[in-house]
C-alpha positions as a LaTeX table, in Angstrom:
\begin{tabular}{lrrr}
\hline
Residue & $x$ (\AA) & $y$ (\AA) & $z$ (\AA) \\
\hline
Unk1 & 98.31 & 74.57 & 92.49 \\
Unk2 & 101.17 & 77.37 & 91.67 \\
Unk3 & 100.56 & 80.75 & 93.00 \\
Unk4 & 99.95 & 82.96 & 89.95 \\
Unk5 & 102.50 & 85.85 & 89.93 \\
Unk6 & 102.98 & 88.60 & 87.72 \\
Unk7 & 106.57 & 90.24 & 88.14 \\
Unk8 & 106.54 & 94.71 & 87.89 \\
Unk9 & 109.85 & 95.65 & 87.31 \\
Unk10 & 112.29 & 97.42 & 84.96 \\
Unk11 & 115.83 & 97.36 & 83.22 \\
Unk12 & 116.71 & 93.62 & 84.07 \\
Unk13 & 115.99 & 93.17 & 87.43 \\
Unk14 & 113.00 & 91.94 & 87.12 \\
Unk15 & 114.11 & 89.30 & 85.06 \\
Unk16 & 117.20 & 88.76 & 87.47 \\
Unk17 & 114.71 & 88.12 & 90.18 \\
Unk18 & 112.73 & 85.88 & 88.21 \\
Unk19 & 115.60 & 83.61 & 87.85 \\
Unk20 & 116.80 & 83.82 & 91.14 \\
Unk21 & 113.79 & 82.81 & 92.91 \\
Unk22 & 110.81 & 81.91 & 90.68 \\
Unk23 & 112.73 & 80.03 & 87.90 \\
Unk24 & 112.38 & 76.44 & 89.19 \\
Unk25 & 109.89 & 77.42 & 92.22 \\
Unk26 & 106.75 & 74.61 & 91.74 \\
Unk27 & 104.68 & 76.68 & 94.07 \\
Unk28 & 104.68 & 79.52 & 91.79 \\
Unk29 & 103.91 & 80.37 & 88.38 \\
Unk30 & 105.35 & 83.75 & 86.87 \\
Unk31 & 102.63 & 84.77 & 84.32 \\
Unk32 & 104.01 & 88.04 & 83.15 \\
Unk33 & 106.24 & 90.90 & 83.26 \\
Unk34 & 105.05 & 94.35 & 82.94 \\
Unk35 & 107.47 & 96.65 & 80.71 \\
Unk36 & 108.41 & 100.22 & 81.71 \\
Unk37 & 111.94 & 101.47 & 80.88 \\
Unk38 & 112.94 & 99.38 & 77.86 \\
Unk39 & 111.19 & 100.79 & 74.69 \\
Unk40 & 109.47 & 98.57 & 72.31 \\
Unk41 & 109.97 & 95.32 & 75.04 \\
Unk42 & 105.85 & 95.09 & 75.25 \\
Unk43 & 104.47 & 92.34 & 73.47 \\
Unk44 & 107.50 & 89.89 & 73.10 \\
Unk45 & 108.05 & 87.14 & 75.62 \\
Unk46 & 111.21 & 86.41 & 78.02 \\
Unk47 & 112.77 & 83.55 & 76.12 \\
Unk48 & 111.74 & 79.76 & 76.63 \\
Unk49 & 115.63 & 79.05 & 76.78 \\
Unk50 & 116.09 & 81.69 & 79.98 \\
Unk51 & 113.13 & 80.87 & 81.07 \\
Unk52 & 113.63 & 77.07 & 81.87 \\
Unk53 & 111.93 & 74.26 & 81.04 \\
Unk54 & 108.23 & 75.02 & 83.30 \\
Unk55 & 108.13 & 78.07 & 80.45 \\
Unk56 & 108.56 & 76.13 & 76.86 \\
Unk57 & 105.86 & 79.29 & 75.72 \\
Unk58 & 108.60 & 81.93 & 77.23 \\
Unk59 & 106.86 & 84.65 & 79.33 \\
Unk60 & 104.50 & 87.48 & 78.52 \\
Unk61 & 105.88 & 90.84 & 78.65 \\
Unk62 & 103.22 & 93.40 & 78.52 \\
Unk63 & 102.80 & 97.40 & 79.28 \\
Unk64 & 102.58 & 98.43 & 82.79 \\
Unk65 & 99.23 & 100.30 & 81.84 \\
Unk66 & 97.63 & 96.68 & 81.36 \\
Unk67 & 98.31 & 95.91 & 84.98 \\
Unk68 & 94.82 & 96.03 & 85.96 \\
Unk69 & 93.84 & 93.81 & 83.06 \\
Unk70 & 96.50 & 91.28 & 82.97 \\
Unk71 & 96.36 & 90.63 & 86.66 \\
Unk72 & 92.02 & 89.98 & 86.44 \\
Unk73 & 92.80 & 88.10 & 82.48 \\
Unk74 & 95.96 & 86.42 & 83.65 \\
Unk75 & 93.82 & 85.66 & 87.06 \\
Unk76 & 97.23 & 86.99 & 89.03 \\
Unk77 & 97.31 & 86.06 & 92.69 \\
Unk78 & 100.11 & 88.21 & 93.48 \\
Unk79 & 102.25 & 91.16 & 92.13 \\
Unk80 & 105.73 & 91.32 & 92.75 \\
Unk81 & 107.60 & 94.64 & 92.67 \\
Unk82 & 110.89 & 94.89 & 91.77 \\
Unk83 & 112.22 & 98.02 & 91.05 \\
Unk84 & 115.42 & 99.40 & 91.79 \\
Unk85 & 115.74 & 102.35 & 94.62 \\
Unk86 & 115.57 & 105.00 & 91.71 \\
Unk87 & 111.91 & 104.20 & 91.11 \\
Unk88 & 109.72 & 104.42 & 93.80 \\
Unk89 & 105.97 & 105.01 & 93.93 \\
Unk90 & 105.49 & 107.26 & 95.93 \\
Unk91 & 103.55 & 110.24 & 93.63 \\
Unk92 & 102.94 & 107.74 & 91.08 \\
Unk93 & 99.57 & 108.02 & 89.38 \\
Unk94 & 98.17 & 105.55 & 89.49 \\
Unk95 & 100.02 & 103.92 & 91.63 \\
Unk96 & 100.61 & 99.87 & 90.11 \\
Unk97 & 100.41 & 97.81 & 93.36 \\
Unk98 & 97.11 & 99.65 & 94.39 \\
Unk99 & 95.70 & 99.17 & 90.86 \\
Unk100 & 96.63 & 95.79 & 90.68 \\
Unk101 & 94.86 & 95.11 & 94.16 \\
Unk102 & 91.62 & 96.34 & 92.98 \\
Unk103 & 91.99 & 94.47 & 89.95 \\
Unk104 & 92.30 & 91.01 & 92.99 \\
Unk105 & 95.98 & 90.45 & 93.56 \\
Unk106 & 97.62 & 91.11 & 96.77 \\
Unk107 & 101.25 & 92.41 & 96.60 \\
Unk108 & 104.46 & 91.24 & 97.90 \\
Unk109 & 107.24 & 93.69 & 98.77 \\
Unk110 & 110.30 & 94.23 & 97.10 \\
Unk111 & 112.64 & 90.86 & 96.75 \\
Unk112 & 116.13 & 91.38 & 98.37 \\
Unk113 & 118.97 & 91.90 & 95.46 \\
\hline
\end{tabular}
C-alpha cells in the first residue's frame, strides 16, 4: 500500500518536486498540496493532465491552515516540506510540520532541488 503524502510548499516548487519524484512513484501517493503564496490557489486541484495518469481526479490543493485536518481526514502518513530557502520556520506560529505531527504524520526533510 502507497505511503500517503501530503506535499507543503509554495510558488511551484512544490509542484516541481511532485513531478520529479512522486509523479510515477507506486510506493507513494501524493494526497494534497497545501497553498501559501499563490492567492486564490485553495480549493482547485493540480491538473489530471500534469498530474499523470495514477491522478485522473488531479490533486487537492488546500490552505496551509487545514494542515492539521487534511493530514488526520486525508489519513497523511507523511508531510513533505518544500519550501525554498526564503521561507523557513523557524518563528513560525504554528509551526506546520509540528502541527501536522500531532495531527499523526511524521515529516520528511526538505527534497534536494
Amino acid at each position: 500500500m502507497p505511503v500517503r503524502v501530503l506535499i507543503l510548499g509554495a510558488a511551484g516548487r512544490d509542484f516541481h518536486n511532485f513531478n520529479v519524484v512522486y509523479r510515477d512513484d507506486p510506493a507513494s501517493e501524493v494526497v494534497a498540496f497545501t497553498a501559501a503564496q499563490i492567492p486564490g490557489i485553495a480549493g482547485r486541484r493540480y491538473p489530471a493532465e500534469l498530474a499523470g495518469p495514477r491522478y485522473p481526479a488531479g490533486i487537492l490543493i488546500e490552505r496551509e491552515e487545514d494542515l492539521e485536518r487534511l493530514v488526520r481526514e486525508q489519513r497523511v502518513v507523511q508531510v513533505v516540506f518544500v519550501f525554498g530557502p526564503q521561507r523557513a520556520l523557524r518563528g513560525r506560529s504554528p509551526d506546520p510540520l509540528a502541527a501536522a505531527a500531532a495531527a499523526g504524520s511524521s515529516d520528511r526533510a526538505p527534497l534536494p532541488s
